[in-house]
mmCIF file of the C-alpha atoms, coordinates in Angstrom:
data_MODEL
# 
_entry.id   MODEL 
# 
loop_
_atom_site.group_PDB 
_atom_site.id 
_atom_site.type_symbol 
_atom_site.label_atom_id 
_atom_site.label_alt_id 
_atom_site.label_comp_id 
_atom_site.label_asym_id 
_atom_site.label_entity_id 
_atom_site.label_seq_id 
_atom_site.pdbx_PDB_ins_code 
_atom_site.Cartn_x 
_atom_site.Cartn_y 
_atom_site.Cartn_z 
_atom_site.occupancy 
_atom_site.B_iso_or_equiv 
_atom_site.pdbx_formal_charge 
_atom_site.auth_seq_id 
_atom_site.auth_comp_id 
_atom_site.auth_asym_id 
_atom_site.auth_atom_id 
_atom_site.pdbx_PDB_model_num 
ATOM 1   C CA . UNK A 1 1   ? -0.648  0.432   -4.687  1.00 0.00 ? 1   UNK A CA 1 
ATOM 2   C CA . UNK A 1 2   ? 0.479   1.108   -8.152  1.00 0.00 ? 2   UNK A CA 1 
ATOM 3   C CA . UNK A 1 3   ? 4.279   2.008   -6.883  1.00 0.00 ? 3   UNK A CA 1 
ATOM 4   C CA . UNK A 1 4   ? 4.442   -0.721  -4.312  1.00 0.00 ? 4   UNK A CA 1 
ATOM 5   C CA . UNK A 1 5   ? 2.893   -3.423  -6.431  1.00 0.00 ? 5   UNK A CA 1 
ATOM 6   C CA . UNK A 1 6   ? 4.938   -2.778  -10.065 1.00 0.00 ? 6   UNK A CA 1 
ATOM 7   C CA . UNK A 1 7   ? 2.205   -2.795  -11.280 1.00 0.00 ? 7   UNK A CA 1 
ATOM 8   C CA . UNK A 1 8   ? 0.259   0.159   -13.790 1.00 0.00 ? 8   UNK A CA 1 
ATOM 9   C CA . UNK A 1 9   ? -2.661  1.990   -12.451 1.00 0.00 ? 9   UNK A CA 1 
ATOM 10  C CA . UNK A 1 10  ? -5.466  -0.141  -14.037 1.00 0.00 ? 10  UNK A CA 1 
ATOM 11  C CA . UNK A 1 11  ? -3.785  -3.286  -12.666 1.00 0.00 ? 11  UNK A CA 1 
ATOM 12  C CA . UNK A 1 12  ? -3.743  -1.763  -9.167  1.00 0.00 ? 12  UNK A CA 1 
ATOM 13  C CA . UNK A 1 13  ? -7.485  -0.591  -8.885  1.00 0.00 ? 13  UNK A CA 1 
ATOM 14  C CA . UNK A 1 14  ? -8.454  -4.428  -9.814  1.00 0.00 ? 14  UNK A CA 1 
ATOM 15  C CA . UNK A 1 15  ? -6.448  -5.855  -7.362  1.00 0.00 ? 15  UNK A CA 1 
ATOM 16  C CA . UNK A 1 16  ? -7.687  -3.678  -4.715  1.00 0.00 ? 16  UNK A CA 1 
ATOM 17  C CA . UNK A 1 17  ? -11.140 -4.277  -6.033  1.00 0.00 ? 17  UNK A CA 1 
ATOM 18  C CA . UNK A 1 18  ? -10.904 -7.675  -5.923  1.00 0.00 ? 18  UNK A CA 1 
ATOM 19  C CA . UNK A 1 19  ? -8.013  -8.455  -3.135  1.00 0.00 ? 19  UNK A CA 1 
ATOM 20  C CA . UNK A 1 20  ? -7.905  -5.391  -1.175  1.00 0.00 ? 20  UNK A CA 1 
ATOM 21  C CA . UNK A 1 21  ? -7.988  -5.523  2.566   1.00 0.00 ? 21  UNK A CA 1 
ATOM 22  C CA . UNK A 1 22  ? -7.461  -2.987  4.934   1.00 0.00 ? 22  UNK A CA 1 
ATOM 23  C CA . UNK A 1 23  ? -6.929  -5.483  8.714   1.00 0.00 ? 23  UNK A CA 1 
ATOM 24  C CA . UNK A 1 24  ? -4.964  -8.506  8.127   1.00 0.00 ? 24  UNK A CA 1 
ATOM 25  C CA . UNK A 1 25  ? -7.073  -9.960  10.605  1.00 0.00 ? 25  UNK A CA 1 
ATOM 26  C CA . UNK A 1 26  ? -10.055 -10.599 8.171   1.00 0.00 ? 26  UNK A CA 1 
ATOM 27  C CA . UNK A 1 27  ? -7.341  -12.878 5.640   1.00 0.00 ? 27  UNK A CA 1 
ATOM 28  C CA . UNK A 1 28  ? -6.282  -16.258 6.141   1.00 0.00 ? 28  UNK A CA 1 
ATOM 29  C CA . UNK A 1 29  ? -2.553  -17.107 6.299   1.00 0.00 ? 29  UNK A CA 1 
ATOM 30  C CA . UNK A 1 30  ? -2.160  -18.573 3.298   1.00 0.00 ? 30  UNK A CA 1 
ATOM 31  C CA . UNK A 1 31  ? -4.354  -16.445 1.164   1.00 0.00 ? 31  UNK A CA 1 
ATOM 32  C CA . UNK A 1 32  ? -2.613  -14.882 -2.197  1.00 0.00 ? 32  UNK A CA 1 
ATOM 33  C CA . UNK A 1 33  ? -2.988  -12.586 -4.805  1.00 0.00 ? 33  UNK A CA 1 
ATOM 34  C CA . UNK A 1 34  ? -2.156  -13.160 -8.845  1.00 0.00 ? 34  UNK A CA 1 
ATOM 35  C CA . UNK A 1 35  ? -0.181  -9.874  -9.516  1.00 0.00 ? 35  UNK A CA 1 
ATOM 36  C CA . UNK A 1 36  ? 1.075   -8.994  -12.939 1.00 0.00 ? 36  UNK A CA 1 
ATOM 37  C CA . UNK A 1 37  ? 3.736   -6.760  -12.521 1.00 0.00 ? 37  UNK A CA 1 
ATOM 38  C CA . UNK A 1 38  ? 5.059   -4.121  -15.840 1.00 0.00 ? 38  UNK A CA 1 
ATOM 39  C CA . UNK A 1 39  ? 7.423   -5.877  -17.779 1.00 0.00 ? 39  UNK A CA 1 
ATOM 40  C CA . UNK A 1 40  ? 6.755   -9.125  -16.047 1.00 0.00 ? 40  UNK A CA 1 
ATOM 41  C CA . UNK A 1 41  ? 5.166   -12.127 -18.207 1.00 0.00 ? 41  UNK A CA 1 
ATOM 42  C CA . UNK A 1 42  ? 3.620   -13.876 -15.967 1.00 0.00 ? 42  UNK A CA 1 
ATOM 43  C CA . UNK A 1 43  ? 1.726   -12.739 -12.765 1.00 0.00 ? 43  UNK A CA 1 
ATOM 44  C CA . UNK A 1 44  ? 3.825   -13.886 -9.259  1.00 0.00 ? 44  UNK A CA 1 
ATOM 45  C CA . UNK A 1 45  ? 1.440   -14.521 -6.397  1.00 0.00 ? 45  UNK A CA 1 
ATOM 46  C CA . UNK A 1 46  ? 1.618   -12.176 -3.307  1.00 0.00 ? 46  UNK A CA 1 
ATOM 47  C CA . UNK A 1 47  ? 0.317   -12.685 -0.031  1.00 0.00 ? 47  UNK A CA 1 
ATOM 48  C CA . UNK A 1 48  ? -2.681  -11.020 0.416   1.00 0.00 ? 48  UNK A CA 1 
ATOM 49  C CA . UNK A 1 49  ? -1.724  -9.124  3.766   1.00 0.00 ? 49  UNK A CA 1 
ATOM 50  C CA . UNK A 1 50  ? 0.875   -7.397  2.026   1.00 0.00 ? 50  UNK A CA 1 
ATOM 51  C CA . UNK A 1 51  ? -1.952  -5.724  0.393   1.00 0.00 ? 51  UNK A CA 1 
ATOM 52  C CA . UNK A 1 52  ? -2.834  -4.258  3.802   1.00 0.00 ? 52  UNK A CA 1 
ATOM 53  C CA . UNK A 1 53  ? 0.708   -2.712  4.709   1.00 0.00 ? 53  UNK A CA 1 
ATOM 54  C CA . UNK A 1 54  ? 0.049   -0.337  1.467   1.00 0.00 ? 54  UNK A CA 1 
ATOM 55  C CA . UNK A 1 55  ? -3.770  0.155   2.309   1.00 0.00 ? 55  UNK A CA 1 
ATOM 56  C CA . UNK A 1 56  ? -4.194  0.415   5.884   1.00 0.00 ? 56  UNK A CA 1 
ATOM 57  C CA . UNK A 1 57  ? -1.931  3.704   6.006   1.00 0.00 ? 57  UNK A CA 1 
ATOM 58  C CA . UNK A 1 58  ? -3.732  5.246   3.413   1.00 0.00 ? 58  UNK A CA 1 
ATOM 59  C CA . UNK A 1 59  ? -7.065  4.381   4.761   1.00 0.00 ? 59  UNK A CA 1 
ATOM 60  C CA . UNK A 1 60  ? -5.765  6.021   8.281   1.00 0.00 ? 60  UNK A CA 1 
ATOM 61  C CA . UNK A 1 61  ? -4.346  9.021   5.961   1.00 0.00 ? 61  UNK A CA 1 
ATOM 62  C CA . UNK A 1 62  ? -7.842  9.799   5.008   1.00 0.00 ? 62  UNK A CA 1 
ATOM 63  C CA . UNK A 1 63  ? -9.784  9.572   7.969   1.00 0.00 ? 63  UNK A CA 1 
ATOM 64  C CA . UNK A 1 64  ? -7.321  11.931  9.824   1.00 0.00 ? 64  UNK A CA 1 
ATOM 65  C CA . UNK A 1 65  ? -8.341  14.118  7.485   1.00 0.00 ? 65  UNK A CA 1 
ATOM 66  C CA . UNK A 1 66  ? -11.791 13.534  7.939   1.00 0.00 ? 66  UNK A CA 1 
ATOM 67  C CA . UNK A 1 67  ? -11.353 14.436  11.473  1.00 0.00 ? 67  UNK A CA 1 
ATOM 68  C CA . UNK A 1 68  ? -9.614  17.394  10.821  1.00 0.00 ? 68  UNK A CA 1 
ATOM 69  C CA . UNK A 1 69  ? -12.353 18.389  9.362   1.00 0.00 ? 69  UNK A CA 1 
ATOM 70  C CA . UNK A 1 70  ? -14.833 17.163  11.870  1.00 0.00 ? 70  UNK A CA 1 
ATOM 71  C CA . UNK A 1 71  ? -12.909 19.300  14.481  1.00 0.00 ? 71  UNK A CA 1 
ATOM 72  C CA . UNK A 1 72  ? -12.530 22.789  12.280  1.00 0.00 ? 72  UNK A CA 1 
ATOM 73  C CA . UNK A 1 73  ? -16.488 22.098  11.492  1.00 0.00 ? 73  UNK A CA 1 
ATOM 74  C CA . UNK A 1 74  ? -17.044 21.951  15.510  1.00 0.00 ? 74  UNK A CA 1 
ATOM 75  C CA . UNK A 1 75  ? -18.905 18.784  15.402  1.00 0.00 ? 75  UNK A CA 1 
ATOM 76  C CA . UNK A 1 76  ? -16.643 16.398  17.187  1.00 0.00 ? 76  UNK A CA 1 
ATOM 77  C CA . UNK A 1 77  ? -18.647 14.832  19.708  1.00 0.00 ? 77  UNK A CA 1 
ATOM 78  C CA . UNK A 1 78  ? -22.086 15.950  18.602  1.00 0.00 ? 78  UNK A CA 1 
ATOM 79  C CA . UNK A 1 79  ? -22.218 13.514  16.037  1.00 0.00 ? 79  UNK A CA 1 
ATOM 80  C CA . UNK A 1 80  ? -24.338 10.732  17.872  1.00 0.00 ? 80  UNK A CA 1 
ATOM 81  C CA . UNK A 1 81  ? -25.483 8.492   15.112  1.00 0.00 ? 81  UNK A CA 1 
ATOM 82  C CA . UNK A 1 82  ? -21.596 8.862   14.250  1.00 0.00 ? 82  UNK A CA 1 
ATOM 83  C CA . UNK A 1 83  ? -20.619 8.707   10.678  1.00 0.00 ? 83  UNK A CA 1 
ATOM 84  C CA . UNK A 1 84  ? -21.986 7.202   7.557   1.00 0.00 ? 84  UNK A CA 1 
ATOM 85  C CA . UNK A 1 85  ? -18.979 6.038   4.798   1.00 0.00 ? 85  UNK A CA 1 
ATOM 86  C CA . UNK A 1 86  ? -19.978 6.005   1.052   1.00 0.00 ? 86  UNK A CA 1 
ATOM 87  C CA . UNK A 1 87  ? -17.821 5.176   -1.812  1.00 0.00 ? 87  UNK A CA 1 
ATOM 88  C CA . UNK A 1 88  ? -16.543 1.745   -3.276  1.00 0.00 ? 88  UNK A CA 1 
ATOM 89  C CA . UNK A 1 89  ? -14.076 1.582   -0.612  1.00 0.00 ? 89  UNK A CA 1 
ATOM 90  C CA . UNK A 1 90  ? -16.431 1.156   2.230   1.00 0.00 ? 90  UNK A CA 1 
ATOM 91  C CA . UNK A 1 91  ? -16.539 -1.933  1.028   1.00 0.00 ? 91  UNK A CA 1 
ATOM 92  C CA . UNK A 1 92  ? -13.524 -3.149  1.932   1.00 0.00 ? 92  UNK A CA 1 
ATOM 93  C CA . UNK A 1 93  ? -12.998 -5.507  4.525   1.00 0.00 ? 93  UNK A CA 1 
ATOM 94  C CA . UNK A 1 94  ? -11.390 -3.756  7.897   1.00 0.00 ? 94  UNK A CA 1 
ATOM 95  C CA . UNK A 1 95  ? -12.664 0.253   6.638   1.00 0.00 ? 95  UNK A CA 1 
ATOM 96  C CA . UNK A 1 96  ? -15.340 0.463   9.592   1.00 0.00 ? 96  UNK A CA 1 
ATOM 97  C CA . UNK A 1 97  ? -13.418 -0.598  11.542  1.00 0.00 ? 97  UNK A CA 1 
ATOM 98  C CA . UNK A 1 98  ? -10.372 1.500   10.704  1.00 0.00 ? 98  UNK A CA 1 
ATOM 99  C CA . UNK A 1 99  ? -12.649 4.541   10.388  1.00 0.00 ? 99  UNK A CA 1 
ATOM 100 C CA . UNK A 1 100 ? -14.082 3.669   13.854  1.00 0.00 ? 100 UNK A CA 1 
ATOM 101 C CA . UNK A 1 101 ? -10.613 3.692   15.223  1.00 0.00 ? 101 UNK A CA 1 
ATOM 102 C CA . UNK A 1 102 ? -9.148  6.604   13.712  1.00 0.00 ? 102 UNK A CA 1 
ATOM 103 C CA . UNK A 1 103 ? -11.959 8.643   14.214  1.00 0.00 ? 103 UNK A CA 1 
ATOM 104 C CA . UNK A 1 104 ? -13.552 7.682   17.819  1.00 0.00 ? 104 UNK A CA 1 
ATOM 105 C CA . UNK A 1 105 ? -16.866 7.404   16.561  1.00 0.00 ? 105 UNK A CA 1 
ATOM 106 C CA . UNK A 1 106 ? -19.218 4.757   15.044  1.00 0.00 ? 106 UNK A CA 1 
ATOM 107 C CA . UNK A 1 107 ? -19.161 4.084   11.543  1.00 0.00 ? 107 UNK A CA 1 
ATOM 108 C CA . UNK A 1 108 ? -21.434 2.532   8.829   1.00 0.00 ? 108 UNK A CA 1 
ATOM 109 C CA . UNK A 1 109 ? -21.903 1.940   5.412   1.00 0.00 ? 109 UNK A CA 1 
ATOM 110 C CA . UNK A 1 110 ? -24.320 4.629   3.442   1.00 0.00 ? 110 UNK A CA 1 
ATOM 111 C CA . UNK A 1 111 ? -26.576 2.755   0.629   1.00 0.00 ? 111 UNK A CA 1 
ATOM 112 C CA . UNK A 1 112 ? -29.131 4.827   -1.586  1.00 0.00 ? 112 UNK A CA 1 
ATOM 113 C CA . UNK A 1 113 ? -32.586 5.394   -0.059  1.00 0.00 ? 113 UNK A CA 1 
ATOM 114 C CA . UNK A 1 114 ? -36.193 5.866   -1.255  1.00 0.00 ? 114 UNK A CA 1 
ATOM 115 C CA . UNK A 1 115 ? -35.034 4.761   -4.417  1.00 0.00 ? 115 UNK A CA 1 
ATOM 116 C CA . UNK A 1 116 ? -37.159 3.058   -7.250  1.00 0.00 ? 116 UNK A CA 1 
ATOM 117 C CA . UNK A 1 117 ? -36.857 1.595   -10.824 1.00 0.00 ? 117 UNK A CA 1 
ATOM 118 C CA . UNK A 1 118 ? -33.326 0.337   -10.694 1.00 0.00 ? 118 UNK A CA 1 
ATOM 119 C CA . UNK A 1 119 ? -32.682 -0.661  -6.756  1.00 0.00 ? 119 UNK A CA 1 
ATOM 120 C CA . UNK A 1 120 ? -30.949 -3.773  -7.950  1.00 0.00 ? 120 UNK A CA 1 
ATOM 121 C CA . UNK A 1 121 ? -28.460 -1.788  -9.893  1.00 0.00 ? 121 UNK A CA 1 
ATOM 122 C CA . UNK A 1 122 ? -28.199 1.244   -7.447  1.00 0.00 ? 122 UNK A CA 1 
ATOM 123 C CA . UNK A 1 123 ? -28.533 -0.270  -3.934  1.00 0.00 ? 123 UNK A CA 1 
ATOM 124 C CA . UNK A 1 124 ? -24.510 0.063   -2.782  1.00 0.00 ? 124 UNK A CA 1 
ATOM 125 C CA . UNK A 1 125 ? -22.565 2.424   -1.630  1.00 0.00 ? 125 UNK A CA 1 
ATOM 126 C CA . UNK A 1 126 ? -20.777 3.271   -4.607  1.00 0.00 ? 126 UNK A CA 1 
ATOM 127 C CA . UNK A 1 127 ? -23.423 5.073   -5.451  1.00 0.00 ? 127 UNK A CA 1 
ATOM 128 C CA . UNK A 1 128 ? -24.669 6.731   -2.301  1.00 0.00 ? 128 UNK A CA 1 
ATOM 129 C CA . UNK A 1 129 ? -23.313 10.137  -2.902  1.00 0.00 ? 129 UNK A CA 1 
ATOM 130 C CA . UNK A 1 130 ? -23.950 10.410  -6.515  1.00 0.00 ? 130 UNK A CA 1 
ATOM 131 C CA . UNK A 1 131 ? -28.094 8.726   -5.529  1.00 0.00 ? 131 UNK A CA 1 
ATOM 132 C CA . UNK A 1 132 ? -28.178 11.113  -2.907  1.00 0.00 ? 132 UNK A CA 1 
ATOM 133 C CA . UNK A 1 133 ? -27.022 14.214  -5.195  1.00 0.00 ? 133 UNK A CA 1 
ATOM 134 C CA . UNK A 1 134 ? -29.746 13.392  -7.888  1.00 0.00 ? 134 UNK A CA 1 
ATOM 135 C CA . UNK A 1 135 ? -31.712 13.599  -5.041  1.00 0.00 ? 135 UNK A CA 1 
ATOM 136 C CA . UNK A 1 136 ? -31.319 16.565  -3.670  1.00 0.00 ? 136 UNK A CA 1 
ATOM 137 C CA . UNK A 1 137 ? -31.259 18.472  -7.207  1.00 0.00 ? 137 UNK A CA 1 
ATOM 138 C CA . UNK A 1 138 ? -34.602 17.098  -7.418  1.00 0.00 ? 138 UNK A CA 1 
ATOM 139 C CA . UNK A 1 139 ? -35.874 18.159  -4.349  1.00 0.00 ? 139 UNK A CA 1 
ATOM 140 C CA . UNK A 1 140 ? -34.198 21.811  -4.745  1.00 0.00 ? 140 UNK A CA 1 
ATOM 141 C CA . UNK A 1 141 ? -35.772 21.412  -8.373  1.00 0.00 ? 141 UNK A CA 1 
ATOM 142 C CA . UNK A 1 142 ? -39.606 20.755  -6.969  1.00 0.00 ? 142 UNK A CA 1 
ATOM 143 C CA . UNK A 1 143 ? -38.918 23.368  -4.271  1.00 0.00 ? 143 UNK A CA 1 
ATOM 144 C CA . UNK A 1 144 ? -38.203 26.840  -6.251  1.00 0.00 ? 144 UNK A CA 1 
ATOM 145 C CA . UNK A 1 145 ? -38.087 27.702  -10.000 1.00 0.00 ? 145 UNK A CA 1 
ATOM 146 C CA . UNK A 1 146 ? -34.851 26.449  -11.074 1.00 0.00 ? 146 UNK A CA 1 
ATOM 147 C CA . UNK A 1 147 ? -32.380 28.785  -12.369 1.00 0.00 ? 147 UNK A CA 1 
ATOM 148 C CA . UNK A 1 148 ? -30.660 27.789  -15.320 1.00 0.00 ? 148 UNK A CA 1 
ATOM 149 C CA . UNK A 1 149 ? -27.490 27.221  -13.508 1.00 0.00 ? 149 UNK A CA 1 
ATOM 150 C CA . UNK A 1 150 ? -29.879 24.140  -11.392 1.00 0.00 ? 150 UNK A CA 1 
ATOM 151 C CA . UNK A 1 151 ? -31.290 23.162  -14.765 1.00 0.00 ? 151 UNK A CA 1 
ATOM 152 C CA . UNK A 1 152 ? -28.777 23.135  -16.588 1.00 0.00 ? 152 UNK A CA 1 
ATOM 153 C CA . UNK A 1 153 ? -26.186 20.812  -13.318 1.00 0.00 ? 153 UNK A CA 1 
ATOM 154 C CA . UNK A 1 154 ? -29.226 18.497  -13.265 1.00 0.00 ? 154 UNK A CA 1 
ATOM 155 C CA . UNK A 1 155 ? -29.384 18.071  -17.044 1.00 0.00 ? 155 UNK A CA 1 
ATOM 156 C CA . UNK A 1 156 ? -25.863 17.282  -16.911 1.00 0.00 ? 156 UNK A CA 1 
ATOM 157 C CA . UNK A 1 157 ? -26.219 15.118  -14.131 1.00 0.00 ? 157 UNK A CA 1 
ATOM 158 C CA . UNK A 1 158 ? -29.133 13.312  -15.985 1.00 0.00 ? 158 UNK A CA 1 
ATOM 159 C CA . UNK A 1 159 ? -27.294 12.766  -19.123 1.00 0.00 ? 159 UNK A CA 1 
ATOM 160 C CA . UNK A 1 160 ? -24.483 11.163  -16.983 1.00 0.00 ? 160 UNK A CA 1 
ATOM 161 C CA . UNK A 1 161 ? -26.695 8.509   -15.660 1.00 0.00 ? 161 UNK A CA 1 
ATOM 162 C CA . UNK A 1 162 ? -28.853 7.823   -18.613 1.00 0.00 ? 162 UNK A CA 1 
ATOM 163 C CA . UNK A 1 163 ? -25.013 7.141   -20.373 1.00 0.00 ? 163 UNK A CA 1 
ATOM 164 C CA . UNK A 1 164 ? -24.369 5.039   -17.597 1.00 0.00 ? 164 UNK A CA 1 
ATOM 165 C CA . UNK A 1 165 ? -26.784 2.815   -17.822 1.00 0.00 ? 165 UNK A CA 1 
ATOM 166 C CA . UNK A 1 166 ? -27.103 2.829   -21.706 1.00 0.00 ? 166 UNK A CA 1 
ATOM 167 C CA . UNK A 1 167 ? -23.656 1.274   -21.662 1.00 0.00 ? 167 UNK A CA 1 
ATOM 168 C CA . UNK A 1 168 ? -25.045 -1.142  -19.163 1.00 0.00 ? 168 UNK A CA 1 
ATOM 169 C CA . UNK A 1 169 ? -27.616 -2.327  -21.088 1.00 0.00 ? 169 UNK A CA 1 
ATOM 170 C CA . UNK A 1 170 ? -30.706 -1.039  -18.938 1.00 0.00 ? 170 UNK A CA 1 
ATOM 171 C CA . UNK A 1 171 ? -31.354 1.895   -21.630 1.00 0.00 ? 171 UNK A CA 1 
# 
């Protein structure tokens, strides 16, 4: 988005935060987006489905992948609950349905589970895999002694998220 907008790297990860779109079908005709190009004073206004010409591609890019993977890991069709998307942009309007599409399976959105304290703060899929990582080193950690390679990934991973949400306020 960066190249095809003008626009630097930060600028482009807040537009497609904010804006971005993978189907035109879920924007309006008229819709627009303030963009504020390098070198440029003030922001121009682009129409919003041009934001889907860069995305969708890319989008399709990565879940050909995906099933390239599927298919070397032999599980194409014996996925019946189909697949579950994590990651900020399963948010975006259009990706289970693009996912659905490219991959000919169902989609969904992953969210943290059996989760407590901060489920406010926690309870999107931006933070599924890293949620579901903690997780797991926990479980591995109540399961067997811990070897000081475990300790030592969960203390980093611990230290992460206590940074996190220091910075946040909730520390």
């Amino acid at each position: 988005m960066a190249y095809g907008l003008q626009v630097n790297e930060d600028e482009a990860e807040k537009i497609k935060l904010k804006y971005g779109c993978i189907t035109p079908q879920f924007i309006l005709d008229d819709e627009t987006v303030p963009v504020l190009q390098i070198g440029k004073g003030a922001p121009r206004q682009l129409p919003r489905k041009t934001l889907c010409v860069i995305i969708e591609p890319r989008m399709e890019e990565l879940f050909e992948m995906a099933l390239k993977e599927i298919e070397k890991s032999g599980t194409k069709g014996k996925l019946p609950g189909g697949i579950i998307l994590s990651g900020g942009g399963s948010l975006m309007p259009g990706t289970l349905e693009c996912a659905m599409r490219v991959l000919g399976m169902r989609a969904r959105q992953g969210k943290p589970e059996h989760v407590s304290g901060l489920v406010d703060f926690v309870n999107s899929p931006i933070y599924a895999t890293a949620v579901g990582l903690v997780q797991y080193g926990i479980k591995q950690k109540t399961q067997e002694p811990p070897s000081r390679h475990s300790r030592g990934l969960l203390d980093s991973i611990s230290k992460f998220f206590s940074g996190i949400l220091s910075r946040l306020g909730f520390g």
